[in-house]
Phi, psi and omega in degrees: 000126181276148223291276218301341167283324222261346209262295210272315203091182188263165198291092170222173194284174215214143166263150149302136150316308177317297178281009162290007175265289174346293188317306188300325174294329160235039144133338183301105144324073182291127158237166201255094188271009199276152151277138207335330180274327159293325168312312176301333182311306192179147187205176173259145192287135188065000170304153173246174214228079170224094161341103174356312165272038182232344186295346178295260244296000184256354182301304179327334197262006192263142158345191192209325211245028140261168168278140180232128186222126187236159203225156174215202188279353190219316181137353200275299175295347181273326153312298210287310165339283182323315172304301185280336171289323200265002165265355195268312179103026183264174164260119193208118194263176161267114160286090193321169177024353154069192175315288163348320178271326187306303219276302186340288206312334171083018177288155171313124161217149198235105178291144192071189208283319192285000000 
């Protein structure tokens, strides 16, 4: 990993907040990369919840011909996500500023485990 990955995270695409209801309405798979206890904090209506370290063993099991678009609390771990998907051969984006930006943005969040 090279300094600027390591500083930055790796280059990968990026979604806007704004456009993840859209995305989703049209066929895009949130995923939630945060841990269990952030999660419950507050999540997005339709995330699915696979922690960062549990996403290797799940990649595999994901579609091939949906977008999958992933989030965390800032964008950093939702970069490394993105990165391991797309090495993967999957389509797979970054939810730019992540939760942080979301809520700033006054967007819709959905409290507890469920």
């Amino acid at each position: 990993m090279g300094l600027r990955s390591w500083l930055f995270g790796p280059q990968v695409e990026t979604v806007e907040v704004a456009d993840v209801r859209r995305l989703q309405s049209e066929g895009a798979v949130l995923i939630d990369v945060r841990e269990p206890h952030e999660w419950a904090g507050g999540h997005l209506q339709g995330a699915k919840l696979v922690p960062l370290g549990k996403l290797d063993g799940e990649l595999s099991k994901l579609r091939r011909d949906r977008q999958f678009l992933f989030i965390c609390h800032s964008g950093r771990r939702g970069a490394r996500a993105t990165d391991r998907a797309s090495r993967q051969g999957l389509n797979a984006a970054n939810v730019r500023g992540g939760m942080a930006l979301w809520t700033r943005a006054g967007l819709p969040v959905k409290n507890g485990h469920r």
